[in-house]
PDB file of N, CA, C and O in Angstrom, chain B, residues numbered from 101:
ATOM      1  N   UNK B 101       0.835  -1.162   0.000  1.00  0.00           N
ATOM      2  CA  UNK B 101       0.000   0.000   0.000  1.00  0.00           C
ATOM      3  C   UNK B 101       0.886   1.233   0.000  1.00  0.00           C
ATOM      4  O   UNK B 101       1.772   1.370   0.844  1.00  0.00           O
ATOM      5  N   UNK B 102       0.597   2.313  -1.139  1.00  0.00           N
ATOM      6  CA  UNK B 102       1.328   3.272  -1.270  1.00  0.00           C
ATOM      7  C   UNK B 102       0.727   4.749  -0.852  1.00  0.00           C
ATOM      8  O   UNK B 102      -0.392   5.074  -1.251  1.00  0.00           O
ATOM      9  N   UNK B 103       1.483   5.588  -0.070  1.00  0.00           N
ATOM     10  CA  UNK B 103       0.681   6.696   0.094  1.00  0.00           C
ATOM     11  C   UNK B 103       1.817   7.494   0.283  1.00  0.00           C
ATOM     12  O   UNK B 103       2.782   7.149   0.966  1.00  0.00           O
ATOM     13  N   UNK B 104       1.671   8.981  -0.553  1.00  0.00           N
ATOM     14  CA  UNK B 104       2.562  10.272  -0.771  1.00  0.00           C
ATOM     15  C   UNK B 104       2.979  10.782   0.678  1.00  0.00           C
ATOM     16  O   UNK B 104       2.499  10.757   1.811  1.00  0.00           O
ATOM     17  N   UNK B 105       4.184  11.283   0.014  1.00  0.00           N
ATOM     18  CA  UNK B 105       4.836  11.942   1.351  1.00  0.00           C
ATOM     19  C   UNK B 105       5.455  13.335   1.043  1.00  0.00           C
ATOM     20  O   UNK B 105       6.445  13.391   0.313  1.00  0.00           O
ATOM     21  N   UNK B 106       4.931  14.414   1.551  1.00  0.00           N
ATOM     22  CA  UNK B 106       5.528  15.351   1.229  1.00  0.00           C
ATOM     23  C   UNK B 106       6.233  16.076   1.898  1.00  0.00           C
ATOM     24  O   UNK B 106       5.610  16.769   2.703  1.00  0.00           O
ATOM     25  N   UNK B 107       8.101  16.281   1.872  1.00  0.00           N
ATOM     26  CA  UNK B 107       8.974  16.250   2.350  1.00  0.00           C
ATOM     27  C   UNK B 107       9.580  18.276   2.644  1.00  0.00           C
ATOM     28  O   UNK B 107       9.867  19.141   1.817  1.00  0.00           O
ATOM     29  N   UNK B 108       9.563  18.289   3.351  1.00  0.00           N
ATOM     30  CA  UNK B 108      10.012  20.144   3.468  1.00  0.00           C
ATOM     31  C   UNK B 108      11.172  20.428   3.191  1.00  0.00           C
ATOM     32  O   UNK B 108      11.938  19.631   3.733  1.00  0.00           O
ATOM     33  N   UNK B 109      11.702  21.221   2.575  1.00  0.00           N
ATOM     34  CA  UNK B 109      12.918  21.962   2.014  1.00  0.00           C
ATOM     35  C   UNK B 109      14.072  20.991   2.790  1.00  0.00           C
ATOM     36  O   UNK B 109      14.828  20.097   2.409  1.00  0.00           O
ATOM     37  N   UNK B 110      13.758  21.739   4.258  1.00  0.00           N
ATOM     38  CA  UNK B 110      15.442  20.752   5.006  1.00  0.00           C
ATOM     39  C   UNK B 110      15.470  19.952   5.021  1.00  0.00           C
ATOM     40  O   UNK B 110      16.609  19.812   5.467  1.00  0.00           O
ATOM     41  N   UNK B 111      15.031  18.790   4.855  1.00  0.00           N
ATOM     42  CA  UNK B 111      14.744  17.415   4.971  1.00  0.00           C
ATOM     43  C   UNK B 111      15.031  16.994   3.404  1.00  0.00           C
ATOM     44  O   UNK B 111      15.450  15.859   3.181  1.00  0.00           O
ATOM     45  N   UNK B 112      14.819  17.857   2.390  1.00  0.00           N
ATOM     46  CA  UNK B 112      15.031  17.499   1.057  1.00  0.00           C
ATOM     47  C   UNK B 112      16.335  16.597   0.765  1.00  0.00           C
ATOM     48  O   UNK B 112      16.187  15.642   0.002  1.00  0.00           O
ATOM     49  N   UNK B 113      17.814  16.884   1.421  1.00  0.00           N
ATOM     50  CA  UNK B 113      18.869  16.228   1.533  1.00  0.00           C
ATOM     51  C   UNK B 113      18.848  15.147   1.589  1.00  0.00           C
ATOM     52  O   UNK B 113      19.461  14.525   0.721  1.00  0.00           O
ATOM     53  N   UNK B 114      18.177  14.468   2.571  1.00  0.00           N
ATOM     54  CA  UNK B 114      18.026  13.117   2.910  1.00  0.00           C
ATOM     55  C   UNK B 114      17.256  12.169   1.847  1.00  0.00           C
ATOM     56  O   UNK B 114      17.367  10.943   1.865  1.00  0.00           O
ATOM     57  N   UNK B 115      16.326  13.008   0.759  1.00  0.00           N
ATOM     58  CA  UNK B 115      15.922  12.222   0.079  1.00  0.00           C
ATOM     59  C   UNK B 115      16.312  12.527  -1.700  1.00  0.00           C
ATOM     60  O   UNK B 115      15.543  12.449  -2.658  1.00  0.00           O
ATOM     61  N   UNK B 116      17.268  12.761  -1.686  1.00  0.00           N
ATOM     62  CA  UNK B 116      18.210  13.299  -2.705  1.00  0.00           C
ATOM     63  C   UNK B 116      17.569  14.328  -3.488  1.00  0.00           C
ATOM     64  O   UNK B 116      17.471  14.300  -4.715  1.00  0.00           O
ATOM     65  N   UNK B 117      17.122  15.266  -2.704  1.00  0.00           N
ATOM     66  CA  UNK B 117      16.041  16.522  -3.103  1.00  0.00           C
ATOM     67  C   UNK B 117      14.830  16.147  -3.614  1.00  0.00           C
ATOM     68  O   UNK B 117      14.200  17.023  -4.208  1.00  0.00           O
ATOM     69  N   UNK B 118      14.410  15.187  -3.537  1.00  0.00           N
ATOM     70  CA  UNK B 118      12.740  15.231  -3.652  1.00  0.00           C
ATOM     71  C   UNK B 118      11.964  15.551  -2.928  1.00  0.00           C
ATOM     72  O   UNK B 118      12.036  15.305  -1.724  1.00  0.00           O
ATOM     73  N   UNK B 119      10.849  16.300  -3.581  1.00  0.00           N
ATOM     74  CA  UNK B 119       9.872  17.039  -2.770  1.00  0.00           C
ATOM     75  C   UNK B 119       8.565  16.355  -2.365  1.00  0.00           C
ATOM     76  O   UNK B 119       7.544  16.770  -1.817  1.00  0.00           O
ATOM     77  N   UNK B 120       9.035  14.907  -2.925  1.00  0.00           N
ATOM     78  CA  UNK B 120       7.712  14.209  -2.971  1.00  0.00           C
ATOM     79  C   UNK B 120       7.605  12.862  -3.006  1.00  0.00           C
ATOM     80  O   UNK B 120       7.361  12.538  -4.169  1.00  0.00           O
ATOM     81  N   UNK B 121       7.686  11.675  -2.109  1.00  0.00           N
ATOM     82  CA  UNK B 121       8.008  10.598  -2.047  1.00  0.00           C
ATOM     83  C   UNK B 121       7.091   9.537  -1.636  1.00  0.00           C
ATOM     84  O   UNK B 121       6.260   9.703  -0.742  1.00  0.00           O
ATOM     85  N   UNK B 122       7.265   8.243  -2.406  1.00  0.00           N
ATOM     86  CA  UNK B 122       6.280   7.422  -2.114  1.00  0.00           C
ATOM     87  C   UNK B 122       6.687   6.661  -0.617  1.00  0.00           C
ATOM     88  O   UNK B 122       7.758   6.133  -0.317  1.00  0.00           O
ATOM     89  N   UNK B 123       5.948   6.743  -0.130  1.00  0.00           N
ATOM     90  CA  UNK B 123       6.422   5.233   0.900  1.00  0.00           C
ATOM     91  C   UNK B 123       5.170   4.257   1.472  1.00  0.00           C
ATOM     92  O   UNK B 123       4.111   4.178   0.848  1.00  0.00           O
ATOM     93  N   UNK B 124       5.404   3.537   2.704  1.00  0.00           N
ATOM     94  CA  UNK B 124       4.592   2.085   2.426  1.00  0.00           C
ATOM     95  C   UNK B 124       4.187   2.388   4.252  1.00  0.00           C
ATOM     96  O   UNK B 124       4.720   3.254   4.947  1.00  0.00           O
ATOM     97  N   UNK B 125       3.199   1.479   4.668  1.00  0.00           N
ATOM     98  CA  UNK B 125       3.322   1.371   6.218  1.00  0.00           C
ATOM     99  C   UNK B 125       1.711   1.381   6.369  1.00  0.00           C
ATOM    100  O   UNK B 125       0.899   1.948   5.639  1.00  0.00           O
ATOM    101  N   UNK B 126       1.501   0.684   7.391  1.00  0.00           N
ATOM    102  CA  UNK B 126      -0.082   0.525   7.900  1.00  0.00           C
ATOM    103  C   UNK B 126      -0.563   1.944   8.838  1.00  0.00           C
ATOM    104  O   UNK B 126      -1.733   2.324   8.887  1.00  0.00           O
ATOM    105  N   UNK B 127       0.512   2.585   9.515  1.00  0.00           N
ATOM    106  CA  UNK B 127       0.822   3.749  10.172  1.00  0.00           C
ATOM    107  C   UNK B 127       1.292   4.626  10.107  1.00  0.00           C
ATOM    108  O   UNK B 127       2.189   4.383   9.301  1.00  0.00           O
ATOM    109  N   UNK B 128       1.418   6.030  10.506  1.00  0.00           N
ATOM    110  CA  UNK B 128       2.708   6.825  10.276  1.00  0.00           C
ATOM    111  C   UNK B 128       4.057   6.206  10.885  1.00  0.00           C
ATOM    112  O   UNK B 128       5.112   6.391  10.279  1.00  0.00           O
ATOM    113  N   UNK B 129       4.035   5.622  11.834  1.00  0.00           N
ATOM    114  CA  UNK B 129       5.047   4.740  12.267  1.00  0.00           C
ATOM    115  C   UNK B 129       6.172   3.607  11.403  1.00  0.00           C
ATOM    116  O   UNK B 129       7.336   3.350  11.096  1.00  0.00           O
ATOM    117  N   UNK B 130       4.880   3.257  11.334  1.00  0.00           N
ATOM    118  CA  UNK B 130       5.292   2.250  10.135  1.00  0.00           C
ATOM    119  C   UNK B 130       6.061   2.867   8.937  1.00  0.00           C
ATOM    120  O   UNK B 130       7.145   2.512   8.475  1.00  0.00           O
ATOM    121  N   UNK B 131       4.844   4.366   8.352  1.00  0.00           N
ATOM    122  CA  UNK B 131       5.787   5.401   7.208  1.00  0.00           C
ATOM    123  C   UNK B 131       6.851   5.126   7.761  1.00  0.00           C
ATOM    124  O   UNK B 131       7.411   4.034   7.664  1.00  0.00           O
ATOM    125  N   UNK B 132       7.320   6.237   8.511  1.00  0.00           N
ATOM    126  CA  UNK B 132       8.452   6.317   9.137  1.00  0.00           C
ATOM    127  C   UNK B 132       9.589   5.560   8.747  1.00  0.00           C
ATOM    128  O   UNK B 132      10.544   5.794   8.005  1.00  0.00           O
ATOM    129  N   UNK B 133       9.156   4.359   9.604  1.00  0.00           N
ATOM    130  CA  UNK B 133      10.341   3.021   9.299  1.00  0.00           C
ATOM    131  C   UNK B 133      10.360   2.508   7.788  1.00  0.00           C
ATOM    132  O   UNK B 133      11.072   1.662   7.247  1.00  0.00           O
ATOM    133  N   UNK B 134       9.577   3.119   7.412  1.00  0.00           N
ATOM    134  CA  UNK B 134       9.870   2.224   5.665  1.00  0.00           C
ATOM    135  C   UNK B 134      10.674   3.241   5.027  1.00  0.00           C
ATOM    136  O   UNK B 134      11.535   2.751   4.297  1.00  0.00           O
ATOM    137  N   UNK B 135      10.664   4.614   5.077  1.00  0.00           N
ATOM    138  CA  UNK B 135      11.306   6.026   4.983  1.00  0.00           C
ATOM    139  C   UNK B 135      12.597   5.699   5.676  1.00  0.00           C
ATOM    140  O   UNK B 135      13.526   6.329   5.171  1.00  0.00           O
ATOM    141  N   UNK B 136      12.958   4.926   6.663  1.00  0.00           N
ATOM    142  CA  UNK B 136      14.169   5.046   7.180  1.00  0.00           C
ATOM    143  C   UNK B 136      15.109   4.406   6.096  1.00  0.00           C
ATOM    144  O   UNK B 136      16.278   4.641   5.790  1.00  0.00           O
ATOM    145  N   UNK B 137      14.060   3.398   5.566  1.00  0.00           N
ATOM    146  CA  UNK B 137      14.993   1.990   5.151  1.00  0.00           C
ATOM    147  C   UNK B 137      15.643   2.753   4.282  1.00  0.00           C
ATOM    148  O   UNK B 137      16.823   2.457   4.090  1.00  0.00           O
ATOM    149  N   UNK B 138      15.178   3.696   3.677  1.00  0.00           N
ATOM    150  CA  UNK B 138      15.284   4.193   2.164  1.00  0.00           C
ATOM    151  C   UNK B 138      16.226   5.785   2.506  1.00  0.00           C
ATOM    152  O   UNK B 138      16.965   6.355   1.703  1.00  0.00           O
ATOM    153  N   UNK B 139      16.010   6.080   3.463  1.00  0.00           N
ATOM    154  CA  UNK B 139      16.437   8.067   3.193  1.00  0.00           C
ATOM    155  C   UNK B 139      16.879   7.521   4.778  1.00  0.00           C
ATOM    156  O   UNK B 139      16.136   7.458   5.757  1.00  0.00           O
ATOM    157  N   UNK B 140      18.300   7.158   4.695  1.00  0.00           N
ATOM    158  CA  UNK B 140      18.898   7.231   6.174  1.00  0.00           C
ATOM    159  C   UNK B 140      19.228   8.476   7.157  1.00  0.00           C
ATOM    160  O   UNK B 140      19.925   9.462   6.921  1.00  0.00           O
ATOM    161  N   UNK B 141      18.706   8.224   8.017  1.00  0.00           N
ATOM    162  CA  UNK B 141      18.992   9.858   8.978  1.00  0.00           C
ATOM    163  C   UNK B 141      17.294  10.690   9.162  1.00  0.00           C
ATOM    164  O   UNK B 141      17.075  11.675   9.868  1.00  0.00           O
ATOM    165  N   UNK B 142      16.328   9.982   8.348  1.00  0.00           N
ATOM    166  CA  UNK B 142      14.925  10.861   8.450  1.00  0.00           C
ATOM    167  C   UNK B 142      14.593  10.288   9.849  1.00  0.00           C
ATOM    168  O   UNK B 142      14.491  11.082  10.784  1.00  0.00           O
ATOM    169  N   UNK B 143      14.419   8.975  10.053  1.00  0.00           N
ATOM    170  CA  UNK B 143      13.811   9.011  11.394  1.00  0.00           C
ATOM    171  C   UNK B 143      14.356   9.900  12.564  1.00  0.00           C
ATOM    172  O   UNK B 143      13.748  10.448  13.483  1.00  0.00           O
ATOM    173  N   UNK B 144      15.540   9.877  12.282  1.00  0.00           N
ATOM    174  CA  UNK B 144      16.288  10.724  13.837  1.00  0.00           C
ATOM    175  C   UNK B 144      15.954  12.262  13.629  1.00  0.00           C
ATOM    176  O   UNK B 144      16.067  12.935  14.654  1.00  0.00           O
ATOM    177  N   UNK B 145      15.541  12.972  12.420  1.00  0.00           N
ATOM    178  CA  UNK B 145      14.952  14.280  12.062  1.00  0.00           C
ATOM    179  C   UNK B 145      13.731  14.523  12.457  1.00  0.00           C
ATOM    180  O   UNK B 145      13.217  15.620  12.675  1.00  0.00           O
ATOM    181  N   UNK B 146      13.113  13.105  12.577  1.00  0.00           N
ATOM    182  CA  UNK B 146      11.511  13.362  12.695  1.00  0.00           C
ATOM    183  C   UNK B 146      11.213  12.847  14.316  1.00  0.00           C
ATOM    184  O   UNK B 146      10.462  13.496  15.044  1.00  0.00           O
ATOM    185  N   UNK B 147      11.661  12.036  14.614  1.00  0.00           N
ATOM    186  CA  UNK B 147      11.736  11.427  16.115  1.00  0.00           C
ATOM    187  C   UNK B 147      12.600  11.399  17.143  1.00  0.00           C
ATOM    188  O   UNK B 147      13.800  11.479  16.881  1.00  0.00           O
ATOM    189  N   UNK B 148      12.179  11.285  18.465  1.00  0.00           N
ATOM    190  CA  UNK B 148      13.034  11.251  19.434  1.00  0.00           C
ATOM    191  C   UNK B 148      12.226  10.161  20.038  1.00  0.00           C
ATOM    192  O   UNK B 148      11.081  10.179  20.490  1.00  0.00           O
ATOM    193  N   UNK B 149      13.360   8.927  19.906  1.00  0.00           N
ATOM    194  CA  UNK B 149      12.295   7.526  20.432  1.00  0.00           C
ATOM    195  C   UNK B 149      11.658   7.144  19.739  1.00  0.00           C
ATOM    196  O   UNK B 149      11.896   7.201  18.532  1.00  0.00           O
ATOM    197  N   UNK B 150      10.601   6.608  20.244  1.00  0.00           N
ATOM    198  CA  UNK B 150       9.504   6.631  19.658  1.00  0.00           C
ATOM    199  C   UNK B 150       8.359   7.829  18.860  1.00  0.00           C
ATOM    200  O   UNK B 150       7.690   7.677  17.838  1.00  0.00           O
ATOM    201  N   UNK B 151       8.454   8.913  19.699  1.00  0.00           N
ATOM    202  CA  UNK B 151       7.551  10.304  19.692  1.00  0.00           C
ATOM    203  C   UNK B 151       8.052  10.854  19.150  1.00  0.00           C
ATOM    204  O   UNK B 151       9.244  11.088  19.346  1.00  0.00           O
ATOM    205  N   UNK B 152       7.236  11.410  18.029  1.00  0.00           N
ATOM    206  CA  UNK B 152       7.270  12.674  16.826  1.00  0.00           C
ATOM    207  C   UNK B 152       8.194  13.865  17.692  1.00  0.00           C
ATOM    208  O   UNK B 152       7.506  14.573  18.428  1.00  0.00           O
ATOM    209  N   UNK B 153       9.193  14.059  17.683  1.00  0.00           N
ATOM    210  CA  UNK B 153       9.426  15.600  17.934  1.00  0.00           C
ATOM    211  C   UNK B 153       8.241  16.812  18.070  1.00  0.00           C
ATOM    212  O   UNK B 153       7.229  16.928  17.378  1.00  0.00           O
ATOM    213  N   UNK B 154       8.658  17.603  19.094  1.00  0.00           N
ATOM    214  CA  UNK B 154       7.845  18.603  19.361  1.00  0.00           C
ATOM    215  C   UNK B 154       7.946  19.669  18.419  1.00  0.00           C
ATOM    216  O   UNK B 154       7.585  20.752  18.879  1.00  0.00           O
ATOM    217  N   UNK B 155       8.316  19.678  17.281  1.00  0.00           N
ATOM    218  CA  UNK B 155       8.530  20.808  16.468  1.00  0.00           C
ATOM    219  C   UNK B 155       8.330  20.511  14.839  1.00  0.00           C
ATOM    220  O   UNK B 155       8.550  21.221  13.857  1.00  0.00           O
ATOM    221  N   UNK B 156       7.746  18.964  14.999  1.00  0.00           N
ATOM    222  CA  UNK B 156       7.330  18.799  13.763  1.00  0.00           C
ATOM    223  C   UNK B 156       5.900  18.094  13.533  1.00  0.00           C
ATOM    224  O   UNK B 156       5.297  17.517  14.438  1.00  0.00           O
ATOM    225  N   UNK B 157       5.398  18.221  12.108  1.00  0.00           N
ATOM    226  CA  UNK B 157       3.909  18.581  12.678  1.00  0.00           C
ATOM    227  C   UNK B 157       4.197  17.359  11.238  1.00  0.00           C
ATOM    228  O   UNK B 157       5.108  17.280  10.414  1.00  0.00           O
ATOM    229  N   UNK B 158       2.922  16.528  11.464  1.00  0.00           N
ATOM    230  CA  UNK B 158       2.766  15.115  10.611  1.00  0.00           C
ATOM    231  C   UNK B 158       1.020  15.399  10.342  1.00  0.00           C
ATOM    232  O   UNK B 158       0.009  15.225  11.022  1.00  0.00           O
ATOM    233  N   UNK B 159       1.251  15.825   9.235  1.00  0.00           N
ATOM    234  CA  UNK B 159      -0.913  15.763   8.966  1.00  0.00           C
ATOM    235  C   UNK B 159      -1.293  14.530   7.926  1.00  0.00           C
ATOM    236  O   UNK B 159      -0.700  14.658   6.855  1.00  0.00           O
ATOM    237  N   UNK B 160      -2.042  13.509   7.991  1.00  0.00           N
ATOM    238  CA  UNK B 160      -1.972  12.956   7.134  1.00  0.00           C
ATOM    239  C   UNK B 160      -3.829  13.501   6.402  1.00  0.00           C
ATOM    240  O   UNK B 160      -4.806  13.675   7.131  1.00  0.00           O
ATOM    241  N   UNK B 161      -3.834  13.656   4.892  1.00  0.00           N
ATOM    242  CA  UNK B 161      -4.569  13.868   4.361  1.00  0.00           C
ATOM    243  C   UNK B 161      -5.605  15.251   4.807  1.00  0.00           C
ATOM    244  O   UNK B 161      -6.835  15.309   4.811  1.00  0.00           O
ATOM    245  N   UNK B 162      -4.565  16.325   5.177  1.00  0.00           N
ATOM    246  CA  UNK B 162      -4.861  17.759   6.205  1.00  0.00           C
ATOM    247  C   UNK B 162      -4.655  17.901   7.268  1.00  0.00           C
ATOM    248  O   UNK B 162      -4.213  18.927   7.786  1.00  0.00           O
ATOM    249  N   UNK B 163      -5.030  16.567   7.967  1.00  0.00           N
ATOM    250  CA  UNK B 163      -5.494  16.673   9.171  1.00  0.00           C
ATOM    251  C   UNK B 163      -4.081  15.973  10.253  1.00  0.00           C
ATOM    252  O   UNK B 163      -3.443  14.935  10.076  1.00  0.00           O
ATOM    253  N   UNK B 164      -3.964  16.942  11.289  1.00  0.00           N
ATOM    254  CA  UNK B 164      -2.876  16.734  12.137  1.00  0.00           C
ATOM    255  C   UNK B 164      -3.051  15.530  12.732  1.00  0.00           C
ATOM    256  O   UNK B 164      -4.103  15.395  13.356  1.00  0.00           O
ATOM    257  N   UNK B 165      -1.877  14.117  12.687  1.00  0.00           N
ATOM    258  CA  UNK B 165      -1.769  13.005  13.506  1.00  0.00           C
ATOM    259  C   UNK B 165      -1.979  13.652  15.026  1.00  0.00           C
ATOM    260  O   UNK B 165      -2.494  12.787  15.734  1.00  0.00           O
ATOM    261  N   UNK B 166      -1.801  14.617  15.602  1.00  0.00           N
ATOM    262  CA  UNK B 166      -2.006  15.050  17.123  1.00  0.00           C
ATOM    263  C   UNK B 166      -3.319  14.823  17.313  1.00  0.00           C
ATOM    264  O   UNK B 166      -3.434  14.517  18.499  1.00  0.00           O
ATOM    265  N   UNK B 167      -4.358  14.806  16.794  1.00  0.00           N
ATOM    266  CA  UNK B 167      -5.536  15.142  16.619  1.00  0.00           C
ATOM    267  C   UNK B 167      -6.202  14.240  16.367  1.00  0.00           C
ATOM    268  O   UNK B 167      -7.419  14.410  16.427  1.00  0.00           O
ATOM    269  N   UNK B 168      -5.622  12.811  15.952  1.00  0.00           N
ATOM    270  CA  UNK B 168      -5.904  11.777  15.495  1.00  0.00           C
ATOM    271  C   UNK B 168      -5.054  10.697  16.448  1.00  0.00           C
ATOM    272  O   UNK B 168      -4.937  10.927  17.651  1.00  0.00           O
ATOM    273  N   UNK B 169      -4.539   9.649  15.912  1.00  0.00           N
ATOM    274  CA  UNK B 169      -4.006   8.548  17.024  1.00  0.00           C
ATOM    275  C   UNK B 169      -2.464   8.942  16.736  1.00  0.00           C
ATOM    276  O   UNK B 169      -1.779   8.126  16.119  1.00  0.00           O
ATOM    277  N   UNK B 170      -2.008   9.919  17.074  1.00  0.00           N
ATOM    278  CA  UNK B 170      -0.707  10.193  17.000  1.00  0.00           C
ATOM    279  C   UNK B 170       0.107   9.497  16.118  1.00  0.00           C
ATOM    280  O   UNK B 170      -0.340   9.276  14.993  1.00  0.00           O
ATOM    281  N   UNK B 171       1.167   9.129  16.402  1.00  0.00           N
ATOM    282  CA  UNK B 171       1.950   8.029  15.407  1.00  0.00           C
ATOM    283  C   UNK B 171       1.383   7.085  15.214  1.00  0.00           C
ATOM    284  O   UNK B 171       1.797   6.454  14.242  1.00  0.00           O
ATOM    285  N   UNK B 172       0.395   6.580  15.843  1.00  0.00           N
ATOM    286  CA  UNK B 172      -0.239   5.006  15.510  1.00  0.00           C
ATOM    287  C   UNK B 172      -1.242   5.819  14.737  1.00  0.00           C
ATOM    288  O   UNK B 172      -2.121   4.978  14.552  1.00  0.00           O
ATOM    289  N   UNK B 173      -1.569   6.691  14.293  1.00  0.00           N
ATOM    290  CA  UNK B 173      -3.114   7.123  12.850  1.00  0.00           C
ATOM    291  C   UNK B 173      -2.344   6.375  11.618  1.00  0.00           C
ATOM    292  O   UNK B 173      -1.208   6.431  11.148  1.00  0.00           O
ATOM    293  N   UNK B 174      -3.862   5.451  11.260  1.00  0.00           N
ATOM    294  CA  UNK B 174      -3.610   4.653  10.324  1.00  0.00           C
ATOM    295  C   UNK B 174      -3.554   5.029   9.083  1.00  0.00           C
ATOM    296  O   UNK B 174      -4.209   5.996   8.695  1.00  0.00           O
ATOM    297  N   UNK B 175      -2.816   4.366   8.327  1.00  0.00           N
ATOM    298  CA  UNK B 175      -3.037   5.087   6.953  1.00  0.00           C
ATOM    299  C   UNK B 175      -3.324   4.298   5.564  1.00  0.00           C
ATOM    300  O   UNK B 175      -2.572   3.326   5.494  1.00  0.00           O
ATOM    301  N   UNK B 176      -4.035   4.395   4.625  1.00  0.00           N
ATOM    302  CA  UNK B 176      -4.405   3.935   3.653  1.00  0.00           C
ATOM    303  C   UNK B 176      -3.933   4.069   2.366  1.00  0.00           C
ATOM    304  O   UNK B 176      -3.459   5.151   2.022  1.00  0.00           O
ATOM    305  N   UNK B 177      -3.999   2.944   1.434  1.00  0.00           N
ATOM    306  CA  UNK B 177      -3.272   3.343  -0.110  1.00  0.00           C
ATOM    307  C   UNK B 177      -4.478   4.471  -0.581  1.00  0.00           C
ATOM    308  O   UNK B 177      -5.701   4.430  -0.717  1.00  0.00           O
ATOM    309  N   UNK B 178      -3.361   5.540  -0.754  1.00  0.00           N
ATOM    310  CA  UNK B 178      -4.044   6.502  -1.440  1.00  0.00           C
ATOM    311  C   UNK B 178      -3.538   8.238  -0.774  1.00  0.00           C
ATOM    312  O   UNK B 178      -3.515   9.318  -1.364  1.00  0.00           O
ATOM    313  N   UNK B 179      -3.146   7.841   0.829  1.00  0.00           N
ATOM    314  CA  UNK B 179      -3.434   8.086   1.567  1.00  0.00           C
ATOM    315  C   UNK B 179      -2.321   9.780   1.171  1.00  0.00           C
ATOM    316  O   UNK B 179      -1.312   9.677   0.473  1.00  0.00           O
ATOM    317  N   UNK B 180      -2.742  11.083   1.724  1.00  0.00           N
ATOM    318  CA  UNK B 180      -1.061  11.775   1.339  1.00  0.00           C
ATOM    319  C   UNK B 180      -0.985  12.696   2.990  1.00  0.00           C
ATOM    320  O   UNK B 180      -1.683  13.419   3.700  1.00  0.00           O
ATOM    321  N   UNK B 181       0.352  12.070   2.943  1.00  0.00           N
ATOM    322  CA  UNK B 181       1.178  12.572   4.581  1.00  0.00           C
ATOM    323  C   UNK B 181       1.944  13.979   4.056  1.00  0.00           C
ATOM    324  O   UNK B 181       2.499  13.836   2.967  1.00  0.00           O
ATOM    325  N   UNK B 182       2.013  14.785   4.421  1.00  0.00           N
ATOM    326  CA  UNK B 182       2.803  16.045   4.889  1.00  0.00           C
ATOM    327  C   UNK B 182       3.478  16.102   6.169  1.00  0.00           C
ATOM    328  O   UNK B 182       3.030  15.819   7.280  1.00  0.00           O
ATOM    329  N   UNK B 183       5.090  16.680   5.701  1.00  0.00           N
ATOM    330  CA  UNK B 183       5.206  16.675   7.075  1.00  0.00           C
ATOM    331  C   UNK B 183       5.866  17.849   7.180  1.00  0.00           C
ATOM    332  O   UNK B 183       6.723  17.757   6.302  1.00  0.00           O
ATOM    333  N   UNK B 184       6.043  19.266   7.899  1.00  0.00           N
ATOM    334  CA  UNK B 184       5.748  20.427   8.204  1.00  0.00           C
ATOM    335  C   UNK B 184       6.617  20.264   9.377  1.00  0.00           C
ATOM    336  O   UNK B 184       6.358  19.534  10.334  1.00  0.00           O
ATOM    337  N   UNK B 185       7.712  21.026   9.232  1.00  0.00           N
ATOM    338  CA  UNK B 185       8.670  21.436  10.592  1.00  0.00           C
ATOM    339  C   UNK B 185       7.654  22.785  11.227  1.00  0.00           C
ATOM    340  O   UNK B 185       6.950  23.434  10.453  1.00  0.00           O
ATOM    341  N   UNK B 186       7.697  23.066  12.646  1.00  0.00           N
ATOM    342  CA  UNK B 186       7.011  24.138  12.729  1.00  0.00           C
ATOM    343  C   UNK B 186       8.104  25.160  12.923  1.00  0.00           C
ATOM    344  O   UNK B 186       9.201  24.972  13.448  1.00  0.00           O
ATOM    345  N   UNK B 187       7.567  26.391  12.354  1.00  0.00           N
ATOM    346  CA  UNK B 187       8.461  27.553  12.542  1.00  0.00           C
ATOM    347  C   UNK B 187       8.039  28.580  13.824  1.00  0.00           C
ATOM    348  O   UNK B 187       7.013  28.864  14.443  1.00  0.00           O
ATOM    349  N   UNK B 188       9.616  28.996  13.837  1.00  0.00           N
ATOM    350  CA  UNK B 188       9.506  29.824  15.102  1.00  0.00           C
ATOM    351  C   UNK B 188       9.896  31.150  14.326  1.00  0.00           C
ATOM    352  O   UNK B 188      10.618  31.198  13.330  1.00  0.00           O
ATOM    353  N   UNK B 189       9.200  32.368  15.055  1.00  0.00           N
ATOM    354  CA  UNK B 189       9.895  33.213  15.232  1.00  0.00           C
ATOM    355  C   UNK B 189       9.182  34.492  15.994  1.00  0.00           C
ATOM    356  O   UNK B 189       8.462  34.503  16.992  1.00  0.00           O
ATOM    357  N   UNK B 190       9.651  35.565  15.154  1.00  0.00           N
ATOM    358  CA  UNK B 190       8.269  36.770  16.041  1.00  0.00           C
ATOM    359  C   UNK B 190       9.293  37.871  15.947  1.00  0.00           C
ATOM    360  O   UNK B 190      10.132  37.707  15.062  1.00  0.00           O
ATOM    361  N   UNK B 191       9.432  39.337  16.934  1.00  0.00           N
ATOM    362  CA  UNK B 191       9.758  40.269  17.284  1.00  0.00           C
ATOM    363  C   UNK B 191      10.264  40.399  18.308  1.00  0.00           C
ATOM    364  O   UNK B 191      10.632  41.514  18.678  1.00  0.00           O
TER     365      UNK B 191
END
């Protein structure tokens, strides 16, 4: 089962600049680890442990995994993941 992944500028490195990548997994978790097999160094960008980093935001099909079953929100062929570093800044 295949579902899009869409990868943010800094992270582009790891997947030899593509902005847009297929990967496989019953979960975002699962994404994850199938993304590792392939673009070494993404899991440790995206996770600490087990848990998504606090500064990066995983929506699958709009809608934020926080909001849903966190890393365990399931995912379907068809399915398209974004994943969105959050930015800081201000005045």
């Amino acid at each position: 089962m295949s579902v899009l992944v869409r990868i943010p500028t800094p992270l582009r490195s790891l997947t030899q600049g593509q902005a847009e990548v297929q990967g496989e997994g019953d979960s975002v978790q699962e994404l994850i680890e199938n993304l590792e097999g392939r673009y070494k160094g993404l899991k440790e960008r995206l996770c600490e442990g087990q848990d998504i980093r606090r500064f990066i935001n995983i929506y699958v099909n709009d809608e934020d995994i926080r909001f849903l079953q966190g890393p365990a929100t399931p995912l379907k062929a068809g399915d398209q993941v974004s994943i969105v570093p959050a930015i800081a800044g201000g005045r």
